[in-house]
C-alpha positions in Angstrom: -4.3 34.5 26.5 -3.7 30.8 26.7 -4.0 29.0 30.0 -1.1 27.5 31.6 -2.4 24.5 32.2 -3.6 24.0 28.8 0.2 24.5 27.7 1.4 22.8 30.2 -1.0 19.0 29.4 0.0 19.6 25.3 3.8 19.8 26.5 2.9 16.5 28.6 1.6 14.5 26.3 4.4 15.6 23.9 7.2 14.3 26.1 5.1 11.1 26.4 5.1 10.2 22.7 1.7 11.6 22.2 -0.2 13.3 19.6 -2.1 16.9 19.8 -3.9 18.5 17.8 -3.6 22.0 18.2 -3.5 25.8 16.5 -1.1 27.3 14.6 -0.5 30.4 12.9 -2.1 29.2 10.1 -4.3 26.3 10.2 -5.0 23.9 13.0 -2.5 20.8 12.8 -1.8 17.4 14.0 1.4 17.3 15.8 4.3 15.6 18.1 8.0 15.4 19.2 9.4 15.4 15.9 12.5 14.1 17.1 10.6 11.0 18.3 10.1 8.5 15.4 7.1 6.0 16.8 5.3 9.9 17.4 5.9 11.0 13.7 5.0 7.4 12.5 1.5 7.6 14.7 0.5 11.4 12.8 0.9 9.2 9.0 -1.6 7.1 10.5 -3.5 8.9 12.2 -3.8 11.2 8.5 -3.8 8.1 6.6 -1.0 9.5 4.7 1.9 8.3 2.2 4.6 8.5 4.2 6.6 9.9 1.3 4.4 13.2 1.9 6.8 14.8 3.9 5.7 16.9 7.0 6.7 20.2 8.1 8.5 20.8 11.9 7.8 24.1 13.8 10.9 26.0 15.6 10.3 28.9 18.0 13.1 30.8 16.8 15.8 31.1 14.0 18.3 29.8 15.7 16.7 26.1 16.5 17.0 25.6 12.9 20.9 25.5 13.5 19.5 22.3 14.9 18.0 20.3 12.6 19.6 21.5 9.4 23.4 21.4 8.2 23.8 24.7 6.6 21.5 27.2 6.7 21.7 30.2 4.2 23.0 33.8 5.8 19.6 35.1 3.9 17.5 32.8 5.9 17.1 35.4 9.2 16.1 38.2 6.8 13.4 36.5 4.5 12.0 34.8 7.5 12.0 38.5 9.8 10.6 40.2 6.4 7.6 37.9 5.6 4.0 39.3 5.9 2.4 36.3 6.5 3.9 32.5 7.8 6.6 31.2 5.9 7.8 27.3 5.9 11.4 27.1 4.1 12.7 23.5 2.8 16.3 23.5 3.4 18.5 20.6 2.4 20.7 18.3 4.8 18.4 17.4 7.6 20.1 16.1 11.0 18.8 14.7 14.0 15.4 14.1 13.0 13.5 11.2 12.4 13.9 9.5 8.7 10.4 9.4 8.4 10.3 13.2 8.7 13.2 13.7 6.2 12.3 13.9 2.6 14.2 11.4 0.0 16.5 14.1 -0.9 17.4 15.1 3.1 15.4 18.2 3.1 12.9 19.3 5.6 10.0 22.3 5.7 10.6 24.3 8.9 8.7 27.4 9.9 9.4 29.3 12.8 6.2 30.0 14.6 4.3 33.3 15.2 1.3 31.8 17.2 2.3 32.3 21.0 0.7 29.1 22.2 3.2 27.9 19.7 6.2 28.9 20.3 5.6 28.8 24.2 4.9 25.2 23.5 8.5 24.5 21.6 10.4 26.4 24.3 8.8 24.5 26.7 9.5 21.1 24.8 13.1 22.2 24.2 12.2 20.5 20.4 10.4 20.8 17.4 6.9 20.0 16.8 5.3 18.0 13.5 2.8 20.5 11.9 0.9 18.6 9.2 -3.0 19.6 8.9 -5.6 18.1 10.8 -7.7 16.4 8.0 -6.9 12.8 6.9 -5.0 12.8 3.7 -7.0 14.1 0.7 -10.0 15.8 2.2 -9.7 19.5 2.7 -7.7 21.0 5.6 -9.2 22.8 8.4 -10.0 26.4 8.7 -10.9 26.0 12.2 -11.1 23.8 15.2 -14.8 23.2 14.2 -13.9 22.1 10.6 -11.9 19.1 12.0 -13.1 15.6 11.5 -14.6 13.4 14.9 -12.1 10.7 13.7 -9.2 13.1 13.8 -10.1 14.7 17.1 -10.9 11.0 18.5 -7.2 9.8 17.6 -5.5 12.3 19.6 -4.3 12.2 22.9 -4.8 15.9 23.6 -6.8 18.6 21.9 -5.9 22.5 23.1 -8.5 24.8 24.4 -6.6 27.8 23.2 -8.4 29.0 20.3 -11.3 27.0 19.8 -14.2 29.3 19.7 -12.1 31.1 16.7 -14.0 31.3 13.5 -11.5 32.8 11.1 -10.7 31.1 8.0 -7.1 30.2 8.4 -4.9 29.1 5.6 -2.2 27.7 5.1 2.0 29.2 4.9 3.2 29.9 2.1 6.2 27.4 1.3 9.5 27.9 -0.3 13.3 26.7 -0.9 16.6 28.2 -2.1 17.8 26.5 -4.8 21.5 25.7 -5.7 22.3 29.0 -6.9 20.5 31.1 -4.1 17.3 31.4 -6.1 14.3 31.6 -4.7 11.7 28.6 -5.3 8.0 28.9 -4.4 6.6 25.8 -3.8 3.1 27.1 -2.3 
């Protein structure tokens, strides 16, 4: 189980504009308020990414989606409930996020979050978090806290202890949108 406090500093340093890098239920990520543009704008360069290489936001539940995107699909709650493994959907329409979050076309990748430090850290925020790998753009993301880069690590203003000694080889969700139709797209 997490420490409170260690929840408690990340969630600090979120409100603050900061950036933490912490685990997910996938890989470990780089992330911040993503309703706070200077925040999202600090993670590109931090990465040393393109910003036209869109970043994913993590909810803690279904319904914070309601949110951040204008319509979302009545199939949404089951495909999300019924996936084996993490699952980030682009849905069209964005709102009330940053533009530098928001792809050309006004989608954005959400997932809602299965890691408990996770989704204890959204609730506690009250907002969605940017989830975008903790590597600097083209180099390979990381499997586990020990596979991420000094530089990285040395950029952010917090770094959570909760799962650290972890060894697994995470990967990444698995990423898809519903097309015009209703179709199904996988992306990843």
């Amino acid at each position: 189980m997490y420490k409170p406090e260690d929840l408690n500093n990340a969630c600090e340093v979120l409100k603050k504009g900061g950036v933490i890098i912490y685990p997910t239920d996938t890989i470990w990520g780089i992330g911040c308020d993503a309703t706070n543009s200077t925040a999202v704008e600090r993670v590109y360069s931090i990465k040393d990414r393109n910003a036209k290489q869109k970043m994913l936001i993590l909810v803690d539940n279904i319904d914070m989606i309601h949110s951040y995107v204008e319509y979302v699909p009545n199939i949404t709650r089951n495909f999300i409930e019924s996936a084996d493994k993490p699952l980030s959907i682009i849905f069209p329409n964005a709102m009330n996020l940053p533009s530098s979050l928001v792809g050309e076309d006004y989608t954005i990748g959400i997932r809602v979050v299965r890691d408990e430090f996770c989704r204890a850290l959204i609730q506690k925020l009250g907002k969605p978090v940017v989830s975008t790998s903790a590597n600097t753009a083209g180099k390979p993301y990381p499997a586990n806290y020990e596979q991420i880069c000094e530089k990285i690590k040395k950029a952010a203003d917090y770094i959570v202890k909760w799962r650290r000694d972890e060894n697994k080889q995470a990967t990444p969700s698995e990423i898809i949108k519903f097309g015009e139709k209703g179709e199904i797209i996988k992306i990843r």
